[in-house]
N, C-alpha and C positions, 0 to 999 in steps of 0.2 A: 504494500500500500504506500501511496507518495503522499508525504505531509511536510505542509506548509508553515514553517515556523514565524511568531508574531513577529520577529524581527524582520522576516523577509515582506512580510505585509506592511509592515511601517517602510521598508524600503521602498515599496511602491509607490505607497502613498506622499513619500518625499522626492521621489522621480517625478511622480504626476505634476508636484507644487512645482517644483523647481520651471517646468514645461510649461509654465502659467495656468495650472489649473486652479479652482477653487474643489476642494474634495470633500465630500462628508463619506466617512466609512461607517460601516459595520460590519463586524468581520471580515467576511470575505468578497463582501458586496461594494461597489464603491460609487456616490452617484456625483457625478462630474458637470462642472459647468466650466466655461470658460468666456472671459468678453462680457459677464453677466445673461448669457443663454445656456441654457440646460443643454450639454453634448450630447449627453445618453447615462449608462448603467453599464457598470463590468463587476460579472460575477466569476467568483474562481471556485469551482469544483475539484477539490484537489483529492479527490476516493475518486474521480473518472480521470483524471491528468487532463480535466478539459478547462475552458476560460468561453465567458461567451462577453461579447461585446457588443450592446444593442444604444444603436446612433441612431437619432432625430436625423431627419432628413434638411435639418436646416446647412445653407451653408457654411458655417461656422463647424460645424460637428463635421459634417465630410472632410475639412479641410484638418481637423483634429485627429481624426482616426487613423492616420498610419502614424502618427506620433507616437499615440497612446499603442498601438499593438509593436511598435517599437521597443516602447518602455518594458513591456508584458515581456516579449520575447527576450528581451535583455537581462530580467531578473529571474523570470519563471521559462529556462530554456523546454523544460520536459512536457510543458502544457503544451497542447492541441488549443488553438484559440479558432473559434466561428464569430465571423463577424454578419452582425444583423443588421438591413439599416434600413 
């Protein structure tokens, strides 16, 4: 089984800030704005090695999303990430 230690989830969460987001987490869930527009949600499943990442169709969020799976792939290499948008 792959788990995800809170340290590696705070790592994210100060990747994400760093990339100008604003972040509220909860656990494993992260809900993202940026600009003052809501980007979307990224959840981390770490008992399937999967990530799902679901973006608003606004401009603003398209133009965020390979950031943000950037980030994902950088700290959490063994996740499977799906992108919804």
């Amino acid at each position: 089984m792959y788990s995800i230690t809170a340290k590696k989830l705070r790592e994210l969460r100060s990747h994400l800030v760093e990339k100008g987001f604003k972040v509220r987490q909860h656990c494993c869930e992260y809900f993202l704005v940026r600009n003052n527009q809501f980007v979307g949600v990224l959840s981390l499943f770490p008992s399937w090695k999967q990530a799902l990442l679901i973006s608003t169709k606004r401009p603003e969020a398209e133009k965020s999303a390979a950031e943000i799976l950037q980030v994902i792939k950088e700290i959490f290499p063994e996740l499977e990430v799906e992108f919804r948008n």
